[in-house]
N, C-alpha and C positions, 0 to 999 in steps of 0.2 A: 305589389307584393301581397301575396295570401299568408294571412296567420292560420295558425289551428294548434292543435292541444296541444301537440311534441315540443313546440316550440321551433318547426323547421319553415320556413319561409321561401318563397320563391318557387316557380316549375319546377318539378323534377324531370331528369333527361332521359331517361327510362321508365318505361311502365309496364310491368312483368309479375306476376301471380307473387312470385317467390326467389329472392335473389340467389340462391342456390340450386334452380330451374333455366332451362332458355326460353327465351324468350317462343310463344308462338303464334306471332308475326311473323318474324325470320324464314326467311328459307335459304338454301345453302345452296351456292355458286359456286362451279369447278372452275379452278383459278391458278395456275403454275406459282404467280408472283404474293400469294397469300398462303402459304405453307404453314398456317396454325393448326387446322385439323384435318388429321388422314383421311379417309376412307375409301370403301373398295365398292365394286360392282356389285360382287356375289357376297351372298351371306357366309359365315363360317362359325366353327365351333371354339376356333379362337377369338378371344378377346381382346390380344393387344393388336390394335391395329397397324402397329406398325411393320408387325411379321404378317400381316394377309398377303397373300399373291394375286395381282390380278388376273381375271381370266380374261380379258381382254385382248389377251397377247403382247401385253408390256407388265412384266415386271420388275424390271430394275428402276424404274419411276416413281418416284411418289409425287403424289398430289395433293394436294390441302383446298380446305373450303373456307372461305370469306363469308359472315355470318352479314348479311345487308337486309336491313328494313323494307319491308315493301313499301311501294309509293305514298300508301295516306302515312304510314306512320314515319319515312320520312318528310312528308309536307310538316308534321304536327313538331319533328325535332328543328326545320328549319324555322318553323314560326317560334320555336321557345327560342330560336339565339336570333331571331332579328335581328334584337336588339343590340347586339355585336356583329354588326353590320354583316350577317349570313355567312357568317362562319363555320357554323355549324356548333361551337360550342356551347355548352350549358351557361344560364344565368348564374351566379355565385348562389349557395344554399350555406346557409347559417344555423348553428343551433347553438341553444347552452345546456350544457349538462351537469346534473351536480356532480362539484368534486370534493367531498368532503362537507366542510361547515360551507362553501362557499361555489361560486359556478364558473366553469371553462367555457370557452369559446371556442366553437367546432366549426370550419369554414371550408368547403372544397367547390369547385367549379371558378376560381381565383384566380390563383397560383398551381403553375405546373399542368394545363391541361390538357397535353398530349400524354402523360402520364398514364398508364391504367388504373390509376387511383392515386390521388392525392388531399393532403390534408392541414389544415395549420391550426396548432392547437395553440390556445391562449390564454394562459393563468396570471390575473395582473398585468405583469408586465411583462412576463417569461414568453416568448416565443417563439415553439419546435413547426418546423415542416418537414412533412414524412413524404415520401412518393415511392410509388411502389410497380415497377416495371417489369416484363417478361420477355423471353426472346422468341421470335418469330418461330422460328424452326426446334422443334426440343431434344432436347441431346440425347444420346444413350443412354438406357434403361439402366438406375444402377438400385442397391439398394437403400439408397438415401431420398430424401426430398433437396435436389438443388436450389436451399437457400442459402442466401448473402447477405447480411446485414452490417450496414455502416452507419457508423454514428459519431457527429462531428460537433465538435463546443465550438464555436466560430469567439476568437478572441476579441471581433469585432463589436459580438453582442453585449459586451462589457464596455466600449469605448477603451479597446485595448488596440495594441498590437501585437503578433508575436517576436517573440526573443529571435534572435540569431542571425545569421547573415542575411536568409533571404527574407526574414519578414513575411514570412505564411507560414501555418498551420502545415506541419510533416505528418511523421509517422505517429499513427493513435496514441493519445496517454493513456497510461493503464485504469484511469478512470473510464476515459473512454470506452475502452477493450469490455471493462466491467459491465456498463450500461448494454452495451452489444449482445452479451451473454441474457443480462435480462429480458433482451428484447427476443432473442431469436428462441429462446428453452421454451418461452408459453405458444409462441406462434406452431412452432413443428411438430406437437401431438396435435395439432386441428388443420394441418392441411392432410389430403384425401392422399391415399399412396397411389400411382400408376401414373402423376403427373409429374412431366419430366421436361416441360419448357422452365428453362433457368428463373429463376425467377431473384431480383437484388431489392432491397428494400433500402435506401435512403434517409437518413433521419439528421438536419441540423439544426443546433441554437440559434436562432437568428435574432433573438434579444432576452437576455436575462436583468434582471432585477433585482439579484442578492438577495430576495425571499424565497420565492417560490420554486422549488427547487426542481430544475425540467428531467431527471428523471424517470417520475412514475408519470410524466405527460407525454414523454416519448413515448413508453409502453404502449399506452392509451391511443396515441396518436395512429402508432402501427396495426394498432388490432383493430382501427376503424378504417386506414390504408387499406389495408388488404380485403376489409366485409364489403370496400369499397367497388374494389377493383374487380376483375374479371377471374384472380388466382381462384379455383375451388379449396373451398375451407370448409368445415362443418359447426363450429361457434365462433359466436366474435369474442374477442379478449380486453381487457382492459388488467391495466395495472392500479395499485395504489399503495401507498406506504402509511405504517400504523405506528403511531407514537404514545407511549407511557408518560402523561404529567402529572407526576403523584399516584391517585388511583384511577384516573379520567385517561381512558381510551381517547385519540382525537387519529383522524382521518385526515392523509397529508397535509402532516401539519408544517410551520415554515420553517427554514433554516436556523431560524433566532428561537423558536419553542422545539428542536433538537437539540439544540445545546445544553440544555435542562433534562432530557428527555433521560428513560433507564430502557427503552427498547425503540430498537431500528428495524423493523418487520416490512418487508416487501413482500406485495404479494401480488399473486397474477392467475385469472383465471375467465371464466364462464361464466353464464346466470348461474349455471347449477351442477358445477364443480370446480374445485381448486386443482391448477395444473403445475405452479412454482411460487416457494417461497420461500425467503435468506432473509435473512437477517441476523441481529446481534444484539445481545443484551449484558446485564451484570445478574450473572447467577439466577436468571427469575427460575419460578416455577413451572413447571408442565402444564398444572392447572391456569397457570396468569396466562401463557402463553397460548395456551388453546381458545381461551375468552378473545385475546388478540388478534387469532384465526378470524373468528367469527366476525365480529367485526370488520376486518377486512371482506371478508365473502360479502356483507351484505351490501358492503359501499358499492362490489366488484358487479354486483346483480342489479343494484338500481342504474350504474352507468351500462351496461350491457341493454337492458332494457329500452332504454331511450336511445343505445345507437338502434336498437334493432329496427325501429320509425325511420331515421335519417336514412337509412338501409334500403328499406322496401320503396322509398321514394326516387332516390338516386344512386342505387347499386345498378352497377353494370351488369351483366347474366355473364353466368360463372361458364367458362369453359371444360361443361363434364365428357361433351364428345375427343376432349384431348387424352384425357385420361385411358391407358395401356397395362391392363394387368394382365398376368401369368395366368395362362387357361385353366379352368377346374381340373382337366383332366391330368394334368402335370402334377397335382400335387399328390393324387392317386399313384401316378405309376412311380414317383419319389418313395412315396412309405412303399410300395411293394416292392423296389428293389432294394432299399438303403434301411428298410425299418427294423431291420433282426440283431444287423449289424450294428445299426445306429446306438438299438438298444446297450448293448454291446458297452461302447467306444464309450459312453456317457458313464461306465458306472468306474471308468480308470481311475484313480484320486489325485494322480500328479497333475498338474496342468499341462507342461509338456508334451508328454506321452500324448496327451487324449488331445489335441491342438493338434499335433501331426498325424493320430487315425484317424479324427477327422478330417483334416483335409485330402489323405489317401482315399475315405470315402466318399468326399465330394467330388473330387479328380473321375473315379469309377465311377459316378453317376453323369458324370457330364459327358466323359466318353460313349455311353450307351444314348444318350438322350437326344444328344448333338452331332453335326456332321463329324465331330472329332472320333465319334467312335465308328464312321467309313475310312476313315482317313489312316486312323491307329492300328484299326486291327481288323480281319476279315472272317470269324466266325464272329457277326454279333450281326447276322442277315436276321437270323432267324427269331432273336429279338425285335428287329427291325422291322422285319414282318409283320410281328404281331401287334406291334408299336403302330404299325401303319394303318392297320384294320379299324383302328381306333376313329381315325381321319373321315372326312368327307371321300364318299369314291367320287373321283374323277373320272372323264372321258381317257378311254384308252390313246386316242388320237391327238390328247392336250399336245399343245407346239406352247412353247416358251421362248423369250428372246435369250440370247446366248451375248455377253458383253462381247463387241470387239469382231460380229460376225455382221459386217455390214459391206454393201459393195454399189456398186453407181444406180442400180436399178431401188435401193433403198434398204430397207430390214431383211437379212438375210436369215427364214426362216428353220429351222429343224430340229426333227424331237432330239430328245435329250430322255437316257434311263434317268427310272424314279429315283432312284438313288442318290442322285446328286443334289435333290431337295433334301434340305435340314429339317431333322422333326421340331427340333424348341431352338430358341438361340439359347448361346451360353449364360446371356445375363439372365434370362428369365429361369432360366435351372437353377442357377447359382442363390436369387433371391428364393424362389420357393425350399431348395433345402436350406437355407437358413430359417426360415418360418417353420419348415417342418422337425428341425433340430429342435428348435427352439419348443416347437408343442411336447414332444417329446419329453424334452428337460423339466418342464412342467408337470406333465403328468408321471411322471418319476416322482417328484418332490411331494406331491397329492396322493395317487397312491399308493405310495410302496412307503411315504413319511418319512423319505432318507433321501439328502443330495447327493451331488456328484462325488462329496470327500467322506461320506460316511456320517454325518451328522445331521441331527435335527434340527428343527426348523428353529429353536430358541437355542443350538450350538454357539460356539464360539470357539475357532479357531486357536491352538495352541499359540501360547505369547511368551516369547525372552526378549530377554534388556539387555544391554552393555552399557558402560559408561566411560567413558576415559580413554576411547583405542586410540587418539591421537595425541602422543604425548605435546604437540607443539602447540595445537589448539587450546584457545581459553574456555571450550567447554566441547565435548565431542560424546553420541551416544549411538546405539544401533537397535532399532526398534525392527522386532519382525513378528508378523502374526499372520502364521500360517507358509503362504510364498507370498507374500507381499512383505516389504523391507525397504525400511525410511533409516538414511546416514544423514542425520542432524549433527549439524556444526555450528559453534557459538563466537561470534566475532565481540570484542567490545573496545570502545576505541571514546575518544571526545566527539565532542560538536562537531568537528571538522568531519566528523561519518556520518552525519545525518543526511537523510535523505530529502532532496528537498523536490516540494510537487509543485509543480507549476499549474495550476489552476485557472478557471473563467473568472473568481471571483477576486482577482487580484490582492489575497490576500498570503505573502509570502507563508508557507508552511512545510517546517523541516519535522521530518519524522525520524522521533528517535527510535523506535522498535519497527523493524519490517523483518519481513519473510521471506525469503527467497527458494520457490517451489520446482524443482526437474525433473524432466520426466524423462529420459535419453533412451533410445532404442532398443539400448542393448538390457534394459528391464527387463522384457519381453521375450527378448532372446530374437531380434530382430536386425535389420538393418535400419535404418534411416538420416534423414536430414538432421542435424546439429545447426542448431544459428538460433536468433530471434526466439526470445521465449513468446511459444504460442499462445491462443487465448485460452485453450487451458489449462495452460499455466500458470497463467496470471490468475485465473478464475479460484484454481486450489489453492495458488499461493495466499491471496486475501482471505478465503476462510478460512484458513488454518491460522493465519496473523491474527485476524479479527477475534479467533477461539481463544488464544494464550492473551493477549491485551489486556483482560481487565483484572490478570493476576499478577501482572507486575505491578513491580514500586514504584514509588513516584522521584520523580528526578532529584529533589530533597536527600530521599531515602537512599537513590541508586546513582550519580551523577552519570553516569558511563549511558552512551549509543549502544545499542543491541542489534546486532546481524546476525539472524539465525539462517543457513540452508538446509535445504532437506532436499539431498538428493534421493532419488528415486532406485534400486538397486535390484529390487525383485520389485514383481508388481501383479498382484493376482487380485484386483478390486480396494478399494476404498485406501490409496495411497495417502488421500488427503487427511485424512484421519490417522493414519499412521504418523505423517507429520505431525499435526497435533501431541500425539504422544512421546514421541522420537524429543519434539523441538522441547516439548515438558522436564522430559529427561537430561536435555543437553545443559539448557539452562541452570536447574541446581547444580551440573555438573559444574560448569562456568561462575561462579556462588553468586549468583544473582536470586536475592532474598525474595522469592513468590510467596503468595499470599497462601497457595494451597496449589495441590497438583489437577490437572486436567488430562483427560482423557476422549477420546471421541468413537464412534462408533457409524456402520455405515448400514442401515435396515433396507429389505425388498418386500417384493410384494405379487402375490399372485392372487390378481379381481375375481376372476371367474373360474371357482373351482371345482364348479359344478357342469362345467368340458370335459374336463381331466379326471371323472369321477370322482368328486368331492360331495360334498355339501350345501356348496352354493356361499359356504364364509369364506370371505378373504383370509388369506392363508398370509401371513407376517412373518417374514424370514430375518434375521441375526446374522451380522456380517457378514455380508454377500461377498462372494468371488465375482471376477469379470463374466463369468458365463450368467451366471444368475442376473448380473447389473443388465447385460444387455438383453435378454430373455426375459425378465422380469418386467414387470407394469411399472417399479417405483424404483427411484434412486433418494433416499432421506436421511442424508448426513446428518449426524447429532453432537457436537461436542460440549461438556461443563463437567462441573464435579459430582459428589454423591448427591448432592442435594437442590441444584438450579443448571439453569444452562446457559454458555456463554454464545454459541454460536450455532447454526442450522443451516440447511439448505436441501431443497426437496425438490425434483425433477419428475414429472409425471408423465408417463409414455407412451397412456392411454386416456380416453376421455374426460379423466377426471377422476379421484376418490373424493368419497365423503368426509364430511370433520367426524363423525365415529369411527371409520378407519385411521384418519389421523391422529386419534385422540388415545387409541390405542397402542399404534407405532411408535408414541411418546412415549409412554407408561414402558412399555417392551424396553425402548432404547435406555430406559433410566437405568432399570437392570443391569445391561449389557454394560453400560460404562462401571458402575459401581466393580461388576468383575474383571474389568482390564484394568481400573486404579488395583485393586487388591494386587493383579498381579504383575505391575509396574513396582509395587513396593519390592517384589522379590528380584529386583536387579542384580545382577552381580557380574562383575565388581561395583557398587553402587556409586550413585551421583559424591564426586568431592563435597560440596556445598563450602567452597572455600575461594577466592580466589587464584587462578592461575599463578605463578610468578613468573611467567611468561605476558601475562597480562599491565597491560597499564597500569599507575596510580596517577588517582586524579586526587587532588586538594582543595579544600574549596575556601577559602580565605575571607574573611568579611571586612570591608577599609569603608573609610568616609567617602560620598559618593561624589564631593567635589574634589578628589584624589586622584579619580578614575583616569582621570586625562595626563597626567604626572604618570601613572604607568606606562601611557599608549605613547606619549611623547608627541611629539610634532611630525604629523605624516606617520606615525607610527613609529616612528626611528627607535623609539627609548622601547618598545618590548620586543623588537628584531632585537636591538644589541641585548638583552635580559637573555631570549633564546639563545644567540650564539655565545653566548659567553656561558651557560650553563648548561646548556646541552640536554633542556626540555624538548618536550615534542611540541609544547604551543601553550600557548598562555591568551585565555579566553575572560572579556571583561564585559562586566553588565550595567547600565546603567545605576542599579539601585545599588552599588557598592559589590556587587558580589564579583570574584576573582576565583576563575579556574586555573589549576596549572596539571598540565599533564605529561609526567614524566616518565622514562623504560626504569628508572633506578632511583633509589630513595636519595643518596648522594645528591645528587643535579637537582632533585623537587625542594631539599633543606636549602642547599642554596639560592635559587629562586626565592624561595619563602623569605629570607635574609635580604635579599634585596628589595621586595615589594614592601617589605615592613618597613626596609630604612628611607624607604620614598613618600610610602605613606603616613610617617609617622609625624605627632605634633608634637613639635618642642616646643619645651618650658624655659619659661626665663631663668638664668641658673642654671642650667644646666653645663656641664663641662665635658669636653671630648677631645681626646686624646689622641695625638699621633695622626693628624687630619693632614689630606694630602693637599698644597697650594694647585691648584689649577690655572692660575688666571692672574696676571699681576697687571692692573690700571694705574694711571698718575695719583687717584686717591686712595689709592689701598690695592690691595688681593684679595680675590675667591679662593676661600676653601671650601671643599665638599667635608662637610662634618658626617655625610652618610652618601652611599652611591645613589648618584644623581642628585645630591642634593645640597644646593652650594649657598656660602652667604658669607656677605664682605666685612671683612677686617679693615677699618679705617687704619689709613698712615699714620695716626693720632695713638692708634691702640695697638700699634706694634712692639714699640718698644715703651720705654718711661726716658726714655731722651727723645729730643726731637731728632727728626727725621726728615732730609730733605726728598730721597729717592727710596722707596724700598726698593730697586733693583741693587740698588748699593750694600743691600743686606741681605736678599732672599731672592730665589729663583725660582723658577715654575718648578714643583716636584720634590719639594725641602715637604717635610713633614712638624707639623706642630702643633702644641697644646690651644686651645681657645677653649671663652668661656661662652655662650649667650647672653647677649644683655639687652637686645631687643627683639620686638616682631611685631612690624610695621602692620599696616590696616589691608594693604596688599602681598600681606603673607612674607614679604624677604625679613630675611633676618640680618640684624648686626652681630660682629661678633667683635671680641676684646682678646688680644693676646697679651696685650700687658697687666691687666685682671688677675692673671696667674703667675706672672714675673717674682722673683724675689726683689723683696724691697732694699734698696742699699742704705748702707750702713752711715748715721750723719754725724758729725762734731756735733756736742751739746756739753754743756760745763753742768747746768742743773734742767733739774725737770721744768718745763714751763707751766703747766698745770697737773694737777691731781684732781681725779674726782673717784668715787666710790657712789657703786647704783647698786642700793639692791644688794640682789646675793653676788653680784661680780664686780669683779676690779678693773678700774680702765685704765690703761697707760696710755700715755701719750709721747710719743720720742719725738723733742723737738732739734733741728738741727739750728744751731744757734752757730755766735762768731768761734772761731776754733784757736784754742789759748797756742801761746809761741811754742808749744812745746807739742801740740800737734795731738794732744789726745782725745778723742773724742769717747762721750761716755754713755752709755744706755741704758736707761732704769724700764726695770720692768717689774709691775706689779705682779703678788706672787699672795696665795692666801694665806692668812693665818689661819691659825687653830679654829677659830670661831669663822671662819671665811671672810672676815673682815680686814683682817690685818694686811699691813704695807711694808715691803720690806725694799730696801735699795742695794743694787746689787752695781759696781761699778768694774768695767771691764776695759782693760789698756787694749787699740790694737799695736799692730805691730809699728816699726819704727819705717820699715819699708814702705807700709803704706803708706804713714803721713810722707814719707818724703818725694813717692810718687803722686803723692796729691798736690803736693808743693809745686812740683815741677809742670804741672798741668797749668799751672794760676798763670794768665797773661802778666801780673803784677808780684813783684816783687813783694809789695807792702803787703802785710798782714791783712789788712781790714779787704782786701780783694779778694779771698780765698773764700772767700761767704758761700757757703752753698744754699740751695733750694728750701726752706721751710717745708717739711711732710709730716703728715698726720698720718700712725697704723693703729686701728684700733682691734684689742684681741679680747675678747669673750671668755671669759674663765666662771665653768658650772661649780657648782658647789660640789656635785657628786663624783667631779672627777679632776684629780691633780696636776692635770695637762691640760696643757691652752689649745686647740684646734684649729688650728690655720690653713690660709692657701698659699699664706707665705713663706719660702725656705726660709730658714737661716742655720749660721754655724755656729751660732753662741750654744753656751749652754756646753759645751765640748769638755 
C-alpha cells in the first residue's frame, strides 16, 4: 500500500487528466452488443446523436461504441488486480475524510464492483452503501434527467427484524421517502442535461449504532457514488447536518446532542455553492440562521475538497460522448415562429387560460418543426423548405433503407422524397420550447419589472380565510392566495390516534401531531393517478408538520392527538406553505391553545439578469406561482412568525447561489410572512378558538400509582367492563399514576370518574358505608363491595350480635347492607363489621352496676343483670346537669308482652335461667350539646 497526503491508499484503477474528461488512451470500437454510445459516419450540424442519419445506407440501426484500453494500459489495470487473481478489478482504495469534529471512512473497489460506482461510508459504527448504476441503451429524450434514488434502513442494521407476516422490509417509511428527497434534490442540478441513460442510485443501512445518524452519510456517500462512476456530473456534493448547543454551532452532531439541540439544518451542496437546505428550528432568527448556513458550507467544502483527490485517482471517465442535446439551430427557429405569440400568452393572469395558449402554441410549433406537420397539413412545404435550407445539402442520389422492403437477394434498395425525413423529433421541440418559454418569462420579469399576474417582484398575491365551513369537523379552514388553495381539517381524538413510526432505532414512537399533505389532480385541472401518497407528498406533508410543531401545547396543556389534513384544492405554486397557513387556521379553529400564529411564504429567484437585460443582480421574487417555480433558478420555502422561523427548505436549479443571495431571500422572506400573518388576522368568519362539541372530552385524573393495576384489572377485564358499562370511548393508564378517560358526552366521563375514584380510593378505619351490595357469600362470612370493584369481608362473627351458625341462613348473594371498617390488613384487604352498626338490645337490670363521671362527660353503663319475677328490666341513662356534671336516673317499664315473650324463649322454667348476656354501651355526651351521638338506634326516649 502507497500512503500520500489525501489520505487515499492503494493503486488507483484509472488514470485520466480529469474525471469529467475521457480518457485518451481509449479508442472506440463499433460493437452491436455495447450500445452506450451513438455515433455516426458523417459529421452533422446536429448534436443529438441520436437523430443523426447514417449515410452509409443503414439508417434504422444504431450502433454504440465500447470505450477499451489499449494494450499497455490494459496490461497496467491487469497487474493492479493480480492481486484478485486477474480479474480485472481494482485493489480496495480507502480514505477518511473530515466529518465534523470527527472522521468517516470512505471505501470503494470492496463491495459491489460491477457497479459504476460504488461506496461504503462509515461513521463509528453507522454503515451506508451507496451504488450507482446506469443502463446500457438510454431511453428517450425527455425533459427530465432519469433519476432513481432508493434508500433502505435494513432492520438488520439494528439486530432487528421487521414486523408483520413476512418478516422483510416492504414499502419505504416516510422516513425513508424523506431521506430519498434529500438525496436526489442536491444530485439533479449537477448532472449535465442531454444524458438520458437511466441512471438508479442505491443507498442501504447496513449497520447503525443509535449515534451517528446515517442520514447526511448517505448524502455524502451519493455524491461521492456518482464523482465516482461514469454518470457526467459537473460538482461532487456532500451533505451535512448543523446543530444549535446553546450558542455553539457543531457539525453532525449525534442523535443524543439533537435532543438538546434548538436547530435541525441540513445541508447539501458544492465546494463553492449551496444547492439544498431544510431544516427546523424554534423561532430562531434569520441572522442565527444564516451564521448556520455558513457553517455548514464550509464543513460541505473541506469534504468536497478531499473527495476531489479520491476522485482524480479512481474516478471512472465520465460518459460525455453520450450526452444528446437539441441543435442550436432549433432554438432559433422556436423564438422565430413562437416568439410574438409567446410573448403574447405569458402576459394572460389566469393560470388556466395561459396553460392552454400555451399548449395550443406548443402543438403549432411542433406541427411545423416535426414530421407532424407533413402528416397534418399540406401548405407548410414552404416553410419546410426553408426549414430545410438550413440542413446539410445532401446528394441528390441519397438511397436510404425503407423498414420492411427486404427480399431473398438482401436489402432492397430505393429513394425515397425528402419529405418523409423529420426535421427535429418531437421531444427535442418540445424541451427546447420549454427553455425558450422559460427565457422569455424571465426576461419579462427583468425587463418590463412585472410577472405573469401583474405584480412586482416584492408582490404578494391577494389572501382570504375562512374558518368553520365544516360544521361536523373539530376544526375546519380555507386558506387561498391567489389560485392556490389549502382545505385544512382538524382531527382530535386520544392516544389510541396517535401515530406510531416504526423506526431502525427500535425505539417505540407515537406521534401525537402529524400532517397529512394532498395533492390530487384535479388541483390543476388535470386528470390523474389517486393511490399512495407520493414522495411529494410526504416531502410537503413534513415541512408543513415540522412548521406549526413548535407552537403547540404540550400534552400537559392539550391532552388530545392532532390530525391535521390539508388538502390541496387549487394549486398555482407554494401549496405547502399554504398548508402552513390553512393548518394555522384550522387549529384555533379546533381550540387547540397555540403559542402564536404561523405563516409561511415560498421565494424565486432569477441569477443572471444580465441575459434578460438586467444588471447582472439577482433578481428575488415573493411568492412564486408554478410558472415562476419551474422557470426560476430557486425554490426557498420559509415558514415562522413575525420575529424567527420554525421551518425552511430551499431547492436550487442551477449551480448554486451565494450566502449573499441567501441572506437576502431571508430578510425578503421575513416581510413577506409578517403580511400574510396581518392578513390571516382578517379572517372571516374567524377561528372559534373553542372547542368543538362535536369534539372529544378527555380527563385527566391523578390516583396512587400502585392503584393503576386495580383499574386495568386482570388481563384488563376491570377497565373493558368500566368502558362497557359507561359508554367512554377508552380509558388510557400511565405508569406514574396518571389516568385518561376519553369520552363523546360529559354524562359517561362523570360516571367513569365515579368509578376510578371508588377503586382507587383509600379507606379509613371508621369509616361507614351504606346500602353495600353482598357479592360473595364463604363458610366464614361475605364480600361486600363497599365501592365498585372493591370488595372486603364481613366475618360470620360481625354479622349479627347473636351467633350465627350459616349466613346463608340469613343473607343471600344481592341483600344490601350497612357496614362499618374496622380493619386494613398489611396486604391492603379489608375487614368489615355489620354488627358495629346493629342497634343494641334492650337488657333486664334492676340497678346500675357502675357509675363513673370523666371530665366534661357522663358515662353510662347498662348492665343486664338477673331479671326480677315480674319481668321488668330497667335502663339508666346518664343525662347532664346544669353544670354538666350532674346524674340523673331515669327508669323505664317495657311492655308486658315482651317480658313474656322473653319467658317463653327460656329453655327453663326457673327464673335464675332467663339470665341474659352481660353488655357494655358506652355513649359520649359533649358539654356543648344536649344530645348523645350514637351509632346505636334506640326507641327510648319516645
Amino acid at each position: 500500500m502507497l500512503a500520500n497526503s489525501s489520505g487515499v491508499r492503494s493503486t488507483p484503477c484509472y488514470s485520466h487528466p480529469s474525471h469529467f474528461t475521457l480518457s485518451q488512451r481509449s479508442k472506440l470500437l463499433l460493437s452491436p452488443n455495447y450500445p452506450r454510445f451513438l455515433s455516426s459516419k458523417k459529421s452533422s450540424k446536429f448534436c443529438s446523436l441520436s437523430l443523426l442519419l447514417s449515410r452509409n445506407g443503414f439508417c434504422s440501426n444504431r450502433y454504440a461504441v465500447k470505450a477499451l484500453a489499449e494494450p499497455g494500459a490494459s496490461e497496467s489495470v491487469a497487474a493492479a488486480g493480480g492481486s484478485s487473481g486477474g480479474s480485472g478489478f481494482l485493489q480496495p482504495v480507502s480514505v477518511k475524510i473530515p466529518f465534523g469534529d470527527r472522521e468517516i471512512l470512505i471505501e470503494t473497489g470492496h463491495i459491489g464492483r460491477q457497479a459504476s460506482g460504488s461506496v461504503m461510508a462509515t461513521d463509528g459504527e453507522t454503515i451506508v452503501y451507496t451504488s450507482v448504476c446506469l443502463s446500457d441503451v438510454p431511453s428517450e429524450p425527455s425533459d427530465f434527467f432519469p433519476l432513481s434514488v432508493t434508500y433502505q434502513e435494513r432492520f438488520s442494521a439494528a439486530g432487528r427484524t421487521s414486523g408483520g407476516f413476512f418478516k422483510r422490509e416492504g414499502r419505504p417509511k416516510d422516513n425513508e421517502v424523506l431521506i430519498c428527497r434529500l438525496i436526489d434534490r442536491p444530485l439533479r442540478p449537477t448532472m449535465l442535461k442531454g444524458f438520458y441513460h437511466e441512471t438508479q442510485l442505491l443507498s442501504w443501512v447496513l449497520s447503525y449504532d443509535g449515534l451517528h445518524s446515517p442520514d447526511a452519510l448517505a448524502v455524502t456517500a451519493a455524491g461521492i457514488a456518482v464523482a465516482l462512476s461514469e454518470v457526467p456530473n459537473s460538482k461532487t456534493i456532500a451533505g451535512v447536518r448543523v446543530g444549535l448547543l446553546g450558542d455553539k454551532f457543531v457539525v453532525n452532531p449525534t442523535t443524543k446532542e439533537m435532543e438538546d439541540s434548538t436547530l435541525d439544518l441540513f445541508l447539501a451542496g458544492t465546494d463553492s455553492a449551496i444547492l439544498m437546505i431544510e431544516g427546523y428550528c424554534d423561532f430562531l432568527p434569520e441572522e442565527k440562521l444564516f451564521e448556520a448556513v455558513q457553517v455548514g458550507q464550509d464543513a460541505v467544502r473541506t469534504i468536497c475538497t478531499t473527495v476531489e483527490a479520491l476522485v482524480k485517482k479512481c474516478g471512472k471517465p465520465k460518459m460525455l460522448d453520450a450526452i444528446k442535446l437539441p441543435p442550436p439551430e432549433l432554438y432559433r427557429l422556436v423564438e422565430k415562429i413562437a416568439g410574438d405569440e409567446l410573448h403574447k400568452v405569458l402576459q394572460i393572469r389566469s393560470k388556466t387560460p395561459r396553460r392552454k395558449a400555451i399548449a395550443l402554441l406548443e402543438e403549432k410549433v411542433i406541427n411545423i418543426l416535426t414530421d407532424k406537420g407533413y402528416i397534418s397539413t399540406e401548405d407548410t412545404s414552404g416553410t419546410v423548405e426553408t426549414i430545410q435550407e438550413l440542413l446539410d445539402e445532401e446528394d441528390e442520389d441519397e438511397e436510404i433503407v425503407i423498414d420492411g422492403e427486404v427480399d431473398e437477394g438482401g436489402l432492397h434498395i430505393k429513394p425515397v422524397s425528402r419529405k418523409s425525413t423529420p426535421l427535429f423529433t418531437e421531444v427535442d421541440v418540445k424541451v427546447v420550447f420549454k427553455e425558450v418559454s422559460s427565457k422569455f418569462l424571465r426576461r419579462r420579469i427583468v425587463e418590463g419589472g412585472k410577472r405573469s399576474d401583474g405584480r412586482s417582484p416584492e408582490g404578494i398575491r391577494l389572501i382570504t380565510s375562512r374558518c368553520g365551513l365544516l360544521p361536523r369537523a373539530h376544526g375546519s379552514a380555507l386558506f387561498t392566495r391567489g389560485e392556490t388553495q389549502s382545505l385544512a381539517v382538524v382531527t382530535l381524538g386520544d392516544k389510541q390516534m396517535a401515530q406510531k413510526v416504526d423506526n431502525i432505532a427500535n425505539v417505540e414512537e407515537f406521534k401525537r401531531f402529524y400532517l397529512q399533505y394532498s395533492f390530487p389532480p384535479s388541483c390543476v385541472g388535470e386528470v390523474g393517478r389517486m393511490g399512495a401518497p407520493s414522495r411529494r407528498e410526504i416531502g410537503h406533508g413534513t415541512l408543513a408538520e415540522r412548521a406549526l410543531e413548535p407552537i403547540l401545547p404540550t400534552e400537559d396543556e392539550f391532552p388530545y392527538t392532532i390530525r391535521v389534513e390539508s388538502t390541496i384544492t387549487e394549486s398555482n405554486g407554494s401549496s405547502s406553505m399554504a398548508s402552513v397557513c390553512g393548518g394555522c387556521l384550522a387549529l384555533q379553529d379546533a381550540g387547540v391553545p397555540l403559542k402564536c400564529s404561523i405563516a409561511g411564504i415560498a421565494m424565486g429567484l432569477v441569477l443572471d439578469t444580465e441575459e434578460f437585460g438586467g444588471d447582472g443582480t439577482p433578481l428575488i421574487l415573493s411568492d412564486i406561482t408554478g410558472s415562476e417555480d419551474a422557470s426560476g433558478d430557486m425554490d426557498f420555502k420559509v415558514a415562522g412568525n413575525e420575529d424567527g422561523i420554525t421551518a425552511f427548505q430551499m431547492d436550487i436549479k442551477v449551480g448554486g447561489i451565494t450566502l449573499p443571495i441567501m441572506k437576502e431571500a431571508l430578510l425578503q422572506a421575513r416581510d413577506c410572512r409578517r403580511c400574510v400573518l396581518a392578513e390571516m388576522l382578517k379572517c372571516s368568519p374567524p377561528p372559534a378558538k373553542r372547542l368543538s362539541k362535536y369534539a372529544p372530552l378527555i380527563h385527566i385524573m391523578k390516583v396512587a400509582p400502585e392503584k393503576v393495576n386495580k383499574i386495568i384489572g386482570s388481563g384488563g377485564k376491570k377497565v373493558k367492563s368500566i368502558i362497557e358499562e359507561t359508554g367512554v370511548e377508552a380509558i388510557e393508564t400511565q405508569d406514574d399514576g396518571i389516568v385518561k378517560i376519553t369520552a363523546k358526552d360529559l354524562f359517561s366521563l362523570e360516571k367513569s370518574k365515579s368509578i376510578i375514584r371508588n377503586l382507587t380510593m383509600v379507606p379509613n378505619i371508621g369509616d361507614i358505608y351504606r346500602n353495600c351490595e353482598i357479592k360473595s357469600i364463604a363458610p366464614y362470612g361475605v364480600f361486600i363491595e363497599i365501592a365498585p370493584g372493591r370488595e372486603g369481608l364481613c366475618h360470620i362473627s360481625e354479622l349479627t350480635l347473636d351467633w350465627l351458625a350459616k349466613a346463608e341462613d340469613v343473607f343471600k348473594v344481592g341483600d344490601r347492607v350497612d357496614v362499618k371498617l374496622t380493619e386494613v390488613n398489611d396486604k391492603g384487604q379489608l375487614r368489615l363489621s355489620r354488627r358495629a352498626l346493629l342497634p343494641v338490645p334492650e337488657t333486664n337490670s334492676e340497678e346500675p352496676n357502675s357509675k363513673q363521671l370523666n371530665g366534661d362527660s357522663a358515662e353510662v353503663i347498662v348492665d343486664s343483670g338477673k331479671a326480677s319475677e315480674e319481668s321488668t328490666p330497667k335502663k339508666y341513662v346518664n343525662v347532664p346537669k346544669a353544670d354538666g356534671l350532674a346524674e340523673e336516673k331515669i327508669e323505664q317499664a317495657k311492655d308486658k308482652s315482651s317480658a313474656t315473650k322473653l319467658a317463653r324463649s327460656s329453655k327453663s322454667n326457673s327464673v335464675e335461667n332467663t339470665l341474659l348476656p352481660r353488655k357494655k354501651v358506652f355513649k359520649r355526651i359533649r358539654k356543648s350539646s344536649s344530645k348523645a351521638v350514637t351509632g346505636v338506634s334506640s326507641k327510648d326516649g319516645e
